[in-house]
DOLUM-24616 format. One line per field, with one value per residue (C-alpha): residue in one letter; x, y, z. Coordinates in nm, 2 decimals, decimal comma, always signed. Layout:
<nodes>
kolmi [A  ...]
c1 [X  ...]
c2 [Y  ...]
c3 [Z  ...]
</nodes>
This chain:
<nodes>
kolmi [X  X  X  X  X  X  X  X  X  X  X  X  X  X  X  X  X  X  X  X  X  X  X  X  X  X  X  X  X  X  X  X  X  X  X  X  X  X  X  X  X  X  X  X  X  X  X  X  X  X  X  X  X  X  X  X  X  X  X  X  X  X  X  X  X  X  X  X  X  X  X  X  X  X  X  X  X  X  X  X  X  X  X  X  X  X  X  X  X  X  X  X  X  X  X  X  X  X  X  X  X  X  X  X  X  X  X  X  X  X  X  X  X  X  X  X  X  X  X  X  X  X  X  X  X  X  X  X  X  X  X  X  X  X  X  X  X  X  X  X  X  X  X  X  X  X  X  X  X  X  X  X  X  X  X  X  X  X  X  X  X  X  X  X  X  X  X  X  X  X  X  X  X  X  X  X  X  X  X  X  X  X  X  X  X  X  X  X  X  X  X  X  X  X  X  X  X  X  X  X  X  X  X  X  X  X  X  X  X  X  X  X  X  X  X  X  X  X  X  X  X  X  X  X  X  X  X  X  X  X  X  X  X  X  X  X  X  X  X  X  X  X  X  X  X  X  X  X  X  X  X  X  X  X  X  X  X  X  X  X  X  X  X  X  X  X  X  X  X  X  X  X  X  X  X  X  X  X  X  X  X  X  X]
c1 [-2,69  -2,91  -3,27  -3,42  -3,77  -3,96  -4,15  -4,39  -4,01  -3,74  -3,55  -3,32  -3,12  -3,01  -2,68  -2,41  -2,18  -2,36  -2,43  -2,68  -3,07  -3,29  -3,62  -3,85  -4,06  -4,25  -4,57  -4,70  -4,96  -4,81  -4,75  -4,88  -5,22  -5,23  -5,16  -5,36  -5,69  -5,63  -5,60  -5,89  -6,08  -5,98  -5,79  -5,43  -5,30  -5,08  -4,96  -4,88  -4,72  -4,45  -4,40  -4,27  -4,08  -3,90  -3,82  -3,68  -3,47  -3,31  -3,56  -3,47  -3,81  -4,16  -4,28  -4,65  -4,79  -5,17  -5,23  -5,40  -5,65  -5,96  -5,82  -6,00  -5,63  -5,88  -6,01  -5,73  -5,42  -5,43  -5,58  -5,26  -5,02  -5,21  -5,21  -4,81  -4,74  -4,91  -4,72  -4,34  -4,17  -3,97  -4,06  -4,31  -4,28  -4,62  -4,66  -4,92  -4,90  -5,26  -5,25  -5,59  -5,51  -5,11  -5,27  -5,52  -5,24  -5,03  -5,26  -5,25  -4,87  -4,70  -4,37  -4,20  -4,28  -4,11  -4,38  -4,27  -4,35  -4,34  -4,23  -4,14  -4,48  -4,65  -4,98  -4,73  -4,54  -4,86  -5,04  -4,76  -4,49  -4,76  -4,85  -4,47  -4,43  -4,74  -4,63  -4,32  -4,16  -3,92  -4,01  -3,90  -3,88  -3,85  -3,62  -3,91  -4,18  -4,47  -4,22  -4,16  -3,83  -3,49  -3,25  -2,98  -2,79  -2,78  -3,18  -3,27  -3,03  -3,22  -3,53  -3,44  -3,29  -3,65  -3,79  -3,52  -3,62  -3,92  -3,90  -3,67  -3,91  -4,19  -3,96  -3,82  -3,52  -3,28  -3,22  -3,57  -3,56  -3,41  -3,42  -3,46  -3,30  -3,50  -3,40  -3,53  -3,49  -3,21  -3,37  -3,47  -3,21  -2,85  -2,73  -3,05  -2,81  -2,49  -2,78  -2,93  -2,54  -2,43  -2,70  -2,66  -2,31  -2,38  -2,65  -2,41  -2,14  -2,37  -2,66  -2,56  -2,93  -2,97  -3,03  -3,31  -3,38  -3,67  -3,34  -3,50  -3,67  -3,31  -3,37  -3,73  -3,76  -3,48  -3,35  -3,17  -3,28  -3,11  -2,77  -2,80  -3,00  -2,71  -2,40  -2,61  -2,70  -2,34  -2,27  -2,54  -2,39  -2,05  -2,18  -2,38  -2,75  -2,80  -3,17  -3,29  -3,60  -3,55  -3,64  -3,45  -3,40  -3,26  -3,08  -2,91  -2,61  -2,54  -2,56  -2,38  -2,10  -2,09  -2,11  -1,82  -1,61  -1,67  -1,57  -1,91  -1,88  -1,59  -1,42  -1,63  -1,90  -2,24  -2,11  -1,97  -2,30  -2,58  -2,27  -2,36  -2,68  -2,77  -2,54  -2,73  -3,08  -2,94  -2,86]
c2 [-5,60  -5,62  -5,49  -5,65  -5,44  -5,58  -5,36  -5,48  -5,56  -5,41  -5,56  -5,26  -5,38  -5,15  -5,20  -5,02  -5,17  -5,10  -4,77  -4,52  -4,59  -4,26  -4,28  -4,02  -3,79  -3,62  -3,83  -3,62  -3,35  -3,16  -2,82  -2,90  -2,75  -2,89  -3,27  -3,25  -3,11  -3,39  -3,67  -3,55  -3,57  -3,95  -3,80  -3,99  -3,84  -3,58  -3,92  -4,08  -3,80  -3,71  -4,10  -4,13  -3,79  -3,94  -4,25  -4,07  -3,84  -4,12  -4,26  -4,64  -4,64  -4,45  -4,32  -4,28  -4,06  -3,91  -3,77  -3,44  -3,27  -3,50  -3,72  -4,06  -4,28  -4,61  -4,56  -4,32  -4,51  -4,83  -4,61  -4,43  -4,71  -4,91  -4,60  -4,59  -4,94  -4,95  -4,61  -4,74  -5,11  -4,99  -5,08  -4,88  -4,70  -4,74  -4,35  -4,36  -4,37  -4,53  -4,92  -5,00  -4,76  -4,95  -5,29  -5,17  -5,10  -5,42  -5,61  -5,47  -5,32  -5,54  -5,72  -5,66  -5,31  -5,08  -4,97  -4,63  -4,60  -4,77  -4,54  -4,62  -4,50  -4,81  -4,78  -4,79  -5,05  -5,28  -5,21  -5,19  -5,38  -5,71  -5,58  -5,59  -5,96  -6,07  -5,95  -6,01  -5,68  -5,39  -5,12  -4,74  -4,70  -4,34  -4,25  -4,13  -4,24  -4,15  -3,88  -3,70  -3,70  -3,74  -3,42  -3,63  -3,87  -4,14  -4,09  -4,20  -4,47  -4,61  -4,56  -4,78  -5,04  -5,06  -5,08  -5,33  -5,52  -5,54  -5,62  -5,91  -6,03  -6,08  -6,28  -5,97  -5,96  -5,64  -5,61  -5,53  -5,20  -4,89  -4,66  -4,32  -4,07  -3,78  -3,44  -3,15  -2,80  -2,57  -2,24  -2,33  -2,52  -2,52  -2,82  -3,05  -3,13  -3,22  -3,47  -3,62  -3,69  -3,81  -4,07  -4,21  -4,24  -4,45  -4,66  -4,75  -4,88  -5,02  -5,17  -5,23  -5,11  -4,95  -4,60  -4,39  -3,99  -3,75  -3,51  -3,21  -3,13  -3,00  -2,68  -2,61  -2,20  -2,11  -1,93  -2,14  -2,48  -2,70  -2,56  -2,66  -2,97  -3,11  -3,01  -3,19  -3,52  -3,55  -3,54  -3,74  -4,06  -4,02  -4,06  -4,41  -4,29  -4,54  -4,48  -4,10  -3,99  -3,72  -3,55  -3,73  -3,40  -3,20  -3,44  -3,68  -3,52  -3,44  -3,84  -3,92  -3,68  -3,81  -4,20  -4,13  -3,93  -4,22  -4,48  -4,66  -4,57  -4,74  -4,58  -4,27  -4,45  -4,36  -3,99  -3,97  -4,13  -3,91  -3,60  -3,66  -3,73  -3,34  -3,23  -3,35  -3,23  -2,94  -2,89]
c3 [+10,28  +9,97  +9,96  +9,68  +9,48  +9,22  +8,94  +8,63  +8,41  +8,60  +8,93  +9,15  +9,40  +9,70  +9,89  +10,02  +9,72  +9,48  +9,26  +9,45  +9,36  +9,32  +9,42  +9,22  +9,52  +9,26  +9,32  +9,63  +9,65  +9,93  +9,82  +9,47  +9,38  +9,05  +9,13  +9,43  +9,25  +8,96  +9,24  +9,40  +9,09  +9,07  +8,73  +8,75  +8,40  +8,61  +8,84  +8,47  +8,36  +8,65  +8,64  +8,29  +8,36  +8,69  +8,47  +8,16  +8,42  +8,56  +8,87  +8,94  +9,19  +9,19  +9,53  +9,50  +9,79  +9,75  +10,11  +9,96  +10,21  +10,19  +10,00  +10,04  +10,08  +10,08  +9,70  +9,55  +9,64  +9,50  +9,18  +9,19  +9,23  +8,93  +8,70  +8,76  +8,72  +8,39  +8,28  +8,36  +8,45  +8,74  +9,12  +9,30  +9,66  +9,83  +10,06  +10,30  +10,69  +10,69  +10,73  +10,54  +10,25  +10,21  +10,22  +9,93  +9,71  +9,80  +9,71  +9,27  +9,30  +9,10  +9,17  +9,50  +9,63  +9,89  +10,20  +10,24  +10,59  +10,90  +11,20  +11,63  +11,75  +11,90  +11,62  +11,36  +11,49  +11,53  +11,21  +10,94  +11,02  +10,98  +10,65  +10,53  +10,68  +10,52  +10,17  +10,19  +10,12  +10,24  +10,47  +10,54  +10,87  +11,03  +11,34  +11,56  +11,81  +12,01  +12,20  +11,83  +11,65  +11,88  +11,87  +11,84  +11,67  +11,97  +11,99  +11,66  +11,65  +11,95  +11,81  +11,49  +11,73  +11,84  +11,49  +11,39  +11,70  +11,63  +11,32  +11,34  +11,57  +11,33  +11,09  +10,84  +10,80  +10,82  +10,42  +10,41  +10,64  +10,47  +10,76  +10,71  +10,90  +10,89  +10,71  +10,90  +10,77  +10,86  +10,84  +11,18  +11,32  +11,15  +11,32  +11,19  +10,87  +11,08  +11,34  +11,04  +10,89  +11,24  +11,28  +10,93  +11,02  +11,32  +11,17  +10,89  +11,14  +11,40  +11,21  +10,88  +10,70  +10,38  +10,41  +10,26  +10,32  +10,20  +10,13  +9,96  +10,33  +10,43  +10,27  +10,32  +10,33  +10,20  +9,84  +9,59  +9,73  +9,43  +9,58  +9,92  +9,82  +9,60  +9,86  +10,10  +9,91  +9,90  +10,18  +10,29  +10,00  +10,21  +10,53  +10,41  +10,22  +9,91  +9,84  +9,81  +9,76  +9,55  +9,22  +8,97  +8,70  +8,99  +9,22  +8,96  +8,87  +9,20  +9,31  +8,97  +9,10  +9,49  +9,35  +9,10  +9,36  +9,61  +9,42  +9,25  +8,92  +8,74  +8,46  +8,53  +8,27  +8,45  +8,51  +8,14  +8,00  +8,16  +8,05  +7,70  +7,71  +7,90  +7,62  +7,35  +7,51  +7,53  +7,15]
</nodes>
């Protein structure tokens, strides 16, 4: 099961055989007064600037989100996605829930990009999943409908059997879903972790799909977020996640660890390699 993204120079491939792909989250005004003023401004140096960061820290994909109150998705988007694909060669992650802003940005991104996302509600279904057949490329799709997101495991496996369903339907093929699970926060429920684990579980046995996840949500609230962040993305990798969306400076050692403790890294050479290379920005 290979999912295949395209940047301006650089190819990744995700699959369950293969070494874990980080996919930088930095790129999103949501909580973030600075980036969101600058993107309102239609200033993308800040978008630029977090996109050669993610790189350098070890990001194999950009997700580009700018969904900042009153942002104008139509216009600032596809700005966005540009100003990052002339800043950095590897493949873009298109954000955006709204169908006419994601087909603005498909239509400069360059290579094979990731949609990022479609979800089970019915609008969703009809609007986005044509826009990933008609340009050919992958698609997140998110465990949850018109009825919200399922408490359970069993629910969200169904509603990605609908997505899948769907989807396979319109001619796209599984290796180009990465279903997401969905991270909720357990400051309000301590068993959203153990759901979320539980349904990536099953969808790696039943369905086969590359797995994505918007981890960092899992803490949301609480103190020392890296910490819980880090214990969770691995347990996350062991229960089938290949494709985080994460922030790269914080989250890759963690993912280094959990791929070299799980068997992807031969020799230890990735884990050894990024080793030195803190040591030596350290000195």
């Amino acid at each position: 099961m290979e999912t295949r993204l395209v940047g301006k120079a650089k190819e990744v491939i995700i699959s369950p055989e293969r070494p874990t792909v980080i996919i930088g989250e930095r790129i999103n005004p949501t909580g973030k007064k600075k980036l969101s003023a600058s993107i309102l401004a239609g200033d993308m140096s800040l978008v630029r600037q977090y996109a050669r960061e993610q790189v350098a820290a070890g990001a194999d994909v950009i997700d580009v989100n700018v969904g900042a109150a009153g942002a104008d998705e139509v216009k600032l988007l596809p700005e966005a996605v540009q100003a990052v694909a002339e800043e950095v060669e590897v493949p873009i992650s298109i954000d955006s829930a709204k169908p006419k802003a994601l087909e603005a940005a498909l239509k400069l991104a360059p290579g094979r990009p990731l949609i990022n996302s479609v979800s089970g509600e019915e609008a969703s279904l009809k609007e986005i999943l044509p826009l990933a057949k008609e340009y050919s490329v992958p698609v997140v799709a998110l465990c949850m409908d018109d009825s919200g997101i399922p408490a359970d495991a069993e629910g969200r496996l169904a509603v990605a059997g609908k997505i899948l369903e769907r989807a396979t339907a319109l001619g796209i093929g599984l290796e180009d879903i990465l279903l997401d699970c969905l991270a909720l926060t357990c400051s309000s429920d301590p068993r959203a972790p153990s759901v979320t684990l539980a349904a990536m579980r099953l969808a790696r046995q039943r369905l086969g799909v590359n797995l994505t996840l918007g981890a960092s949500n899992v803490s949301f609230g609480l103190p020392d977020r890296d910490l819980l962040n880090g214990v969770f993305l691995g347990l996350a990798i062991e229960a089938g996640l290949n494709a985080p969306i994460v922030d790269p400076a914080k989250a890759r050692p963690y993912i280094l660890a959990a791929d070299l403790l799980l068997g992807k890294d031969e020799w230890a050479m990735r884990y050894i390699s990024a080793y030195r290379q803190r040591q030596r920005e350290q000195q």
